[in-house]
Backbone bond lengths (Angstrom), bond angles and torsions (degrees), N, CA, C in turn:
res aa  C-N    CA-C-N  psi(-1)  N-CA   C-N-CA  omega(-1)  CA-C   N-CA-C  phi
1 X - - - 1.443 - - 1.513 109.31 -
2 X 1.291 130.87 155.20 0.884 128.76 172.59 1.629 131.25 -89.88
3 X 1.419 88.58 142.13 1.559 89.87 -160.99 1.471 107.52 87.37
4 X 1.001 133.46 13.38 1.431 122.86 -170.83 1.305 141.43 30.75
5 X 1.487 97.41 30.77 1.496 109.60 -175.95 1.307 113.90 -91.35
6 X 0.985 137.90 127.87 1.694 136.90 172.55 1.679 106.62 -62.47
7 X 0.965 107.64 99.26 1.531 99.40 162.06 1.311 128.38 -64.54
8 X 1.198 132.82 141.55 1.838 111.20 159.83 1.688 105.12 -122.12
9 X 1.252 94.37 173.83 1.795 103.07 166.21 1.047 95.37 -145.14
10 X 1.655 88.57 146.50 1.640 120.70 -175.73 1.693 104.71 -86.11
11 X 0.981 119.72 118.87 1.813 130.23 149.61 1.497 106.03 -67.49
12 X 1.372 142.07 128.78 0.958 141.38 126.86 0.969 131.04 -93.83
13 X 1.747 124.51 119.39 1.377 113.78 174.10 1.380 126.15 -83.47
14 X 1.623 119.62 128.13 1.393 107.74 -177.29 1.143 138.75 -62.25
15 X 1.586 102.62 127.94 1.577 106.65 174.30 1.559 125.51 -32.00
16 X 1.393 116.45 166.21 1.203 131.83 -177.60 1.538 103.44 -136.92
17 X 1.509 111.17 112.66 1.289 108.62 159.95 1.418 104.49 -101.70
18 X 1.206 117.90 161.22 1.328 117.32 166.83 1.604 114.42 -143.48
19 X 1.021 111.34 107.78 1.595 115.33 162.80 1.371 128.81 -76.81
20 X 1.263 92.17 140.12 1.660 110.63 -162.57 1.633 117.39 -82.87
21 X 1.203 93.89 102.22 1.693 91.59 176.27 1.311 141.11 -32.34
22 X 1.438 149.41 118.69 1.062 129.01 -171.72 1.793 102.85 -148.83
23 X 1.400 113.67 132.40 1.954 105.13 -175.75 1.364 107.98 -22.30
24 X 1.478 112.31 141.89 1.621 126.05 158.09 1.260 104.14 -54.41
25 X 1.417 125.53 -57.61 1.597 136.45 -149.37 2.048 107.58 -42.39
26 X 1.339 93.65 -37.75 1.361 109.87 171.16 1.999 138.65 -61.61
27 X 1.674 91.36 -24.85 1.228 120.59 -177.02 1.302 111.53 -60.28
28 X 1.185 117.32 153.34 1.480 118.83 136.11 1.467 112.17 -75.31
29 X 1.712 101.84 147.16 1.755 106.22 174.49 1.721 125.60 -52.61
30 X 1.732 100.77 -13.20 1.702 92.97 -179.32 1.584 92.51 -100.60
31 X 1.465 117.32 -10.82 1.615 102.95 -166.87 1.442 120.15 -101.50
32 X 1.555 99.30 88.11 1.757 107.26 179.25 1.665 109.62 -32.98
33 X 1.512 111.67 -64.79 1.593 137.18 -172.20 1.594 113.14 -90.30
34 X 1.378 129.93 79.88 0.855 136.41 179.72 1.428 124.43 -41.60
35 X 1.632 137.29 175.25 1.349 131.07 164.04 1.564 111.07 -69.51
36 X 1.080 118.56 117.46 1.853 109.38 176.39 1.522 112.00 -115.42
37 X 1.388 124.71 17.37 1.193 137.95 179.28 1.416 100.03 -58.44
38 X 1.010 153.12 -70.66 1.653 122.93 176.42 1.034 132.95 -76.80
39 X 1.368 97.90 28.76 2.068 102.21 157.49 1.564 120.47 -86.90
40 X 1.208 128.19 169.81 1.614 120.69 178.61 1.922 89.81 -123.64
41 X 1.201 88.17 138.42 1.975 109.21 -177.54 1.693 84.42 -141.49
42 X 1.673 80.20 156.77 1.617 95.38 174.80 1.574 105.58 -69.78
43 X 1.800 95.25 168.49 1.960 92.52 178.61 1.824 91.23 -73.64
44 X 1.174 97.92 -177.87 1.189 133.39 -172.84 1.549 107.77 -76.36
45 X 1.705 112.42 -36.77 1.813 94.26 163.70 1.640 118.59 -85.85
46 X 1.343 122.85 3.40 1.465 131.20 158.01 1.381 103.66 -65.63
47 X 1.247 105.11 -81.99 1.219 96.31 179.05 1.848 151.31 -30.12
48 X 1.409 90.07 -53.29 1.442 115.63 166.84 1.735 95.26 -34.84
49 X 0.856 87.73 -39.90 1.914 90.47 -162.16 2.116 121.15 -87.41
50 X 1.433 76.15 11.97 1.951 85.62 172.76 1.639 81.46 -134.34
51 X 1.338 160.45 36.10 1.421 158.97 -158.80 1.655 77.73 -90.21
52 X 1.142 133.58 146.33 1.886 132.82 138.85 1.710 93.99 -52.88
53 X 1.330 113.30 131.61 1.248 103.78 -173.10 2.046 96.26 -93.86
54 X 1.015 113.61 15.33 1.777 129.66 164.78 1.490 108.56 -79.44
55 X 1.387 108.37 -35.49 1.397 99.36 176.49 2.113 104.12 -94.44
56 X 0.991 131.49 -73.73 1.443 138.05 160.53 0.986 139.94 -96.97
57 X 1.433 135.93 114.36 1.359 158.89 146.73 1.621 140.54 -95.37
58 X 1.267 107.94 131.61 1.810 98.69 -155.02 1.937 90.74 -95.15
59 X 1.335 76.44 178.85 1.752 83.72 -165.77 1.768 82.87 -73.54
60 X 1.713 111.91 164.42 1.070 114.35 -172.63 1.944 97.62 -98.50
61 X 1.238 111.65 -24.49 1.317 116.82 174.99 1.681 109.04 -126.26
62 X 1.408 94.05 57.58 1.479 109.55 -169.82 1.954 101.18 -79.91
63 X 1.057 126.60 145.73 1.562 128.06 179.63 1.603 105.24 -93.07
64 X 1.235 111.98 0.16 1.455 92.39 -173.26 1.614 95.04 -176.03
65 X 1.617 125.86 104.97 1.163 121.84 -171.98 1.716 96.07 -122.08
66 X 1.662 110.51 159.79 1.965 111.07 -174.45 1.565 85.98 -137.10
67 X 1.245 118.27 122.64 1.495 124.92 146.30 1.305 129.96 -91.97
68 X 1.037 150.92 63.60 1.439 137.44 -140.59 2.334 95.39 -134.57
69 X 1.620 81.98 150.83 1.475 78.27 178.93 1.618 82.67 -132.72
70 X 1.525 124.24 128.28 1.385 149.62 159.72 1.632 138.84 -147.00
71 X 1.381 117.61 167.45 1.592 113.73 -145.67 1.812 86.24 -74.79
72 X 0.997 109.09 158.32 1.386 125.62 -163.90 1.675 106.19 -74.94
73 X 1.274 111.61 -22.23 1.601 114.59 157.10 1.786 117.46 -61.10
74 X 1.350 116.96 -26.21 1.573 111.06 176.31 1.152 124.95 -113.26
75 X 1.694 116.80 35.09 1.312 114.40 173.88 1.385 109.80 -61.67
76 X 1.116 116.23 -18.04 1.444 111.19 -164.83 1.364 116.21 -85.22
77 X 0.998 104.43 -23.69 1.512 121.44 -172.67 1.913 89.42 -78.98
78 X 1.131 122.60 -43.13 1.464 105.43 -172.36 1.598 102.32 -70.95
79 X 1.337 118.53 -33.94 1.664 92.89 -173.98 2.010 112.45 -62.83
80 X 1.425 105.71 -30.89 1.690 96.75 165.80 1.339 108.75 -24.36
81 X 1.318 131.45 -47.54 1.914 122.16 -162.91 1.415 98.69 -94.29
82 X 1.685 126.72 25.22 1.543 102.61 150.23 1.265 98.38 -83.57
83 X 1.820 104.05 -179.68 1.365 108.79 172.30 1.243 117.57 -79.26
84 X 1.476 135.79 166.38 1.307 120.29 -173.28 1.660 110.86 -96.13
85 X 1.634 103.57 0.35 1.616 110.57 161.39 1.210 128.58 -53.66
86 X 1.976 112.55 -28.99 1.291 112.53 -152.89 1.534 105.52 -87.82
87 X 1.832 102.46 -1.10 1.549 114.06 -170.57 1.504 118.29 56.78
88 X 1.248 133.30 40.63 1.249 137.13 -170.89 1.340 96.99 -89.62
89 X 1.413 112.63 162.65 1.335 134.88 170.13 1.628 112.62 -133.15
90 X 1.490 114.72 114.57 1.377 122.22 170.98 1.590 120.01 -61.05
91 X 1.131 114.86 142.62 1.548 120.28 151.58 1.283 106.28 129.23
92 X 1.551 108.68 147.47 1.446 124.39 -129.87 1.446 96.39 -137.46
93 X 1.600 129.44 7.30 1.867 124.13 139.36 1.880 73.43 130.64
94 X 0.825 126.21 -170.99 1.321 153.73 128.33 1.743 121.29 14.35
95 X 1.210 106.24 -52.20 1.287 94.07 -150.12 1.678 136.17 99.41
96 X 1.212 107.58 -56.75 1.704 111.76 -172.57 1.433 105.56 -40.48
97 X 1.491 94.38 139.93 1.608 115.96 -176.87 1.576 120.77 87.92
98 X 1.505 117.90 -34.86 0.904 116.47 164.87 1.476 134.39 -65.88
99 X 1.498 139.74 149.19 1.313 133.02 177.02 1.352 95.96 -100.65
100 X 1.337 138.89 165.44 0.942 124.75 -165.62 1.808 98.06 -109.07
101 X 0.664 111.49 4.90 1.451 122.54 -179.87 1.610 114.02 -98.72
102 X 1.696 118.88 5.16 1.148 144.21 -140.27 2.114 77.83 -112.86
103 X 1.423 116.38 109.10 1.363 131.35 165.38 1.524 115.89 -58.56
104 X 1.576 121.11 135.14 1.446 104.63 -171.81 1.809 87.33 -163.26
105 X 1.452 110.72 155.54 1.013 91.85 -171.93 1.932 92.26 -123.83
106 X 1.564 116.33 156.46 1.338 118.65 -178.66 1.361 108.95 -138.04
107 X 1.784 90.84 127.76 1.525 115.93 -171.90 1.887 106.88 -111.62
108 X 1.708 87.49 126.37 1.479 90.78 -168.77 1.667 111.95 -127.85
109 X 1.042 114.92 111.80 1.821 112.56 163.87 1.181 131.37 -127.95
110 X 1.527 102.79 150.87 1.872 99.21 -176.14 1.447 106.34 -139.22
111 X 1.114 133.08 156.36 1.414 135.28 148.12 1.663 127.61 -149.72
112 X 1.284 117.42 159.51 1.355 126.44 -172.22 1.519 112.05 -70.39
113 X 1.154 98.42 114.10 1.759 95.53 168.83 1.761 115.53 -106.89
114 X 1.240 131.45 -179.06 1.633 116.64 -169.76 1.473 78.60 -123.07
């Protein structure tokens, strides 16, 4: 390589939010994902650990993994605590359907490949 610098690149595997089901009957007609803020769910490293590991799996020599479970208004605020090496970019589409008060938990991994 030139310059003799080792380059690497980052893999990130994509997060998993997952929203928590709860009856329509309760909804508003625009709100697919209701408010579930006074429900109790396990934290986010409980959880992690009943995941179908078909749907999510973290790198096993991942450099930088996020478990976090929060109201669907501060996802954003959790990607702030990646590093700013991994060059990530937050944000999660739109919004619609969600309340923002709507609990969700986000699973994040990355690691260096050559």
């Amino acid at each position: 390589m030139a310059g003799g610098g080792k380059v690497k690149k980052v893999i990130i595997m994509s997060f998993l939010i997952l929203a928590f089901t709860m009856p329509f009957a309760q909804a508003n007609e625009l709100e697919k994902y209701p408010s579930n803020a006074e429900k109790n769910f396990l934290g986010a490293y409980d959880y992690y650990h009943q995941v179908n590991r078909s749907e999510y799996t973290e790198y096993p020599d991942s450099v930088f993994k996020l478990r976090e479970k929060v109201l669907y208004k501060d996802i954003n605020k959790v990607f702030s605590n990646v590093p700013k090496q991994l060059n990530t970019t937050s944000g999660v589409g739109d919004g619609v359907g969600y309340n923002p008060k709507r609990q969700v938990y986000v699973f994040f991994s990355a690691k260096y490949v050559n």
